[in-house]
Residue frames as qw, qx, qy, qz and C-alpha x, y, z in Angstrom:
[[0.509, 0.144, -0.623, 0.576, 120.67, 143.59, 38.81],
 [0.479, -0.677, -0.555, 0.053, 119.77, 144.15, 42.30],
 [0.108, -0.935, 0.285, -0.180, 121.13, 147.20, 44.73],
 [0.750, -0.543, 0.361, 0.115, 123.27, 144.97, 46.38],
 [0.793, 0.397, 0.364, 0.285, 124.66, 143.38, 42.95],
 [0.426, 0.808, 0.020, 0.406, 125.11, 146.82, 42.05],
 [0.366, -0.884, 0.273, -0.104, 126.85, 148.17, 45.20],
 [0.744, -0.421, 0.418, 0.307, 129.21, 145.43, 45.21],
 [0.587, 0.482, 0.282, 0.586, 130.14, 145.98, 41.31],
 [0.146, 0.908, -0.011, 0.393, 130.62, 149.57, 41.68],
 [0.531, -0.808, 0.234, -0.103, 132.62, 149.30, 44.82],
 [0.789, -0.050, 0.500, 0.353, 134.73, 146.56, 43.09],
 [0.492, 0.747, 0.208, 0.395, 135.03, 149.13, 39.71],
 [0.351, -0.899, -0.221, -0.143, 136.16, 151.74, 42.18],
 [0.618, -0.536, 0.540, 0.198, 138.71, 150.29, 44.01],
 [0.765, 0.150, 0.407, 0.476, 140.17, 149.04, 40.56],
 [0.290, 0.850, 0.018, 0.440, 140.14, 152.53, 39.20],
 [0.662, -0.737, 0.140, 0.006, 141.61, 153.30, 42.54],
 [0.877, -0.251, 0.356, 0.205, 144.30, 150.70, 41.89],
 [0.727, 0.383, 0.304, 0.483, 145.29, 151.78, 38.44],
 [0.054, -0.958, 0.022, -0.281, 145.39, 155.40, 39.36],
 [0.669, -0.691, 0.269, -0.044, 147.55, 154.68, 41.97],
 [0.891, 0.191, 0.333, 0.241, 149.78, 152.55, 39.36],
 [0.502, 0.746, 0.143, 0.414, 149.99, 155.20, 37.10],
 [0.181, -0.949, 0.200, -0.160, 151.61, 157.64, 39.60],
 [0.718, -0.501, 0.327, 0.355, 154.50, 155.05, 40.40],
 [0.197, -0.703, 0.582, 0.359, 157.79, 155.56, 38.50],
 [0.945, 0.290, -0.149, -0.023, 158.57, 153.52, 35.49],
 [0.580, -0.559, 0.567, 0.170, 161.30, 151.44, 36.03],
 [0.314, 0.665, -0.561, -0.380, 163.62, 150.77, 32.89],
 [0.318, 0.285, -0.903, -0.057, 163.61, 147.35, 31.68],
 [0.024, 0.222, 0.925, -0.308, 160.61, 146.30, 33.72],
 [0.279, -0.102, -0.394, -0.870, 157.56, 146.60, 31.92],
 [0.480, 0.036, 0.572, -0.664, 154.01, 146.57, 33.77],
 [0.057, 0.011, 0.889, 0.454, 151.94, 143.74, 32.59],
 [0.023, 0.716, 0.688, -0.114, 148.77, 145.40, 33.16],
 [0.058, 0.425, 0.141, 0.892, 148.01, 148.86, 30.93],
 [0.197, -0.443, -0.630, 0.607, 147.44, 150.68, 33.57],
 [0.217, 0.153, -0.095, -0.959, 145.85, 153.45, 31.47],
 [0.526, -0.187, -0.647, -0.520, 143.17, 150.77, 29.76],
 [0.471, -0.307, -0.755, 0.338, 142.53, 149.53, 33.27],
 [0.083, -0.356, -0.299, 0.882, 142.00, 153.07, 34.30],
 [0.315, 0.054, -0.562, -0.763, 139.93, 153.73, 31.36],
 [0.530, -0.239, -0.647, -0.493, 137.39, 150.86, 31.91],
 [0.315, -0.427, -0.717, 0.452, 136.83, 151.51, 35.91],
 [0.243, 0.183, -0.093, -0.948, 135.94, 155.19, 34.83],
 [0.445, -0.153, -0.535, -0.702, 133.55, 153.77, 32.14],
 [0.501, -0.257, -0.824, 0.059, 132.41, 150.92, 34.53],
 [0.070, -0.300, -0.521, 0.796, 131.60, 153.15, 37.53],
 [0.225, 0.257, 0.160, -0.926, 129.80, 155.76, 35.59],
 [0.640, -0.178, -0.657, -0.356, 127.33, 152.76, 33.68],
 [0.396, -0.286, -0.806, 0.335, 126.79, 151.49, 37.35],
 [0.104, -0.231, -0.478, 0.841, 126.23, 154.69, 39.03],
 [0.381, -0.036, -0.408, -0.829, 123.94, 155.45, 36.46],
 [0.435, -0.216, -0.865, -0.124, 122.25, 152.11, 37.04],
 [0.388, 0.035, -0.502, 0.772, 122.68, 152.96, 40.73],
 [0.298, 0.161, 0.236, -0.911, 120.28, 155.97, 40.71],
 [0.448, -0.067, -0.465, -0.761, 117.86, 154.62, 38.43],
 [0.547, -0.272, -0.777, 0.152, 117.33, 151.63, 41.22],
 [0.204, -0.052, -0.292, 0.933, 117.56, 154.33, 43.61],
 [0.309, 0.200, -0.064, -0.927, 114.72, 156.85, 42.15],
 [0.489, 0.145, 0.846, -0.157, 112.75, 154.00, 40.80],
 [0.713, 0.630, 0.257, -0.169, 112.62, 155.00, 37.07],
 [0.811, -0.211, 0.240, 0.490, 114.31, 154.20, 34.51],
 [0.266, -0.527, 0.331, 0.736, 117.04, 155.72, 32.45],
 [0.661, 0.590, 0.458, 0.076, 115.53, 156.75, 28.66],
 [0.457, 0.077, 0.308, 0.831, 118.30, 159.21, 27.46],
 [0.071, 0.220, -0.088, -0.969, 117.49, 162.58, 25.89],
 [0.039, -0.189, -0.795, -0.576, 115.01, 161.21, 23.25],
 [0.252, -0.576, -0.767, -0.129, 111.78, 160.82, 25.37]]
């Protein structure tokens, strides 16, 4: 993926973690059940952000990511 590619996914991961955070804090209302788990939705803009941001730097710094191993 390019930077751009990646800025606009991460900025779009963001704002959906954003969104579900922001879910989670409202009140439950009895008898009206959200139809979007707002925890799993909150869950995979966490994961999604910090796999991008990763990405992010490694475009950034201009090598890549090899984990602990190497």
């Amino acid at each position: 993926m390019t930077l751009t590619v990646t800025l606009i996914a991460l900025a779009i991961t963001l704002s959906m973690t954003g969104y579900a955070a922001w879910r989670a804090r409202r009140p439950y209302v009895p008898g009206k059940p959200s139809l979007i788990p707002n925890g799993a939705l909150l869950f995979l803009g966490i994961l999604a952000s910090i796999i991008l941001g990763a990405h992010l730097i490694s475009l950034l710094t201009g090598q890549p990511f090899t984990g602990r191993l190497h």
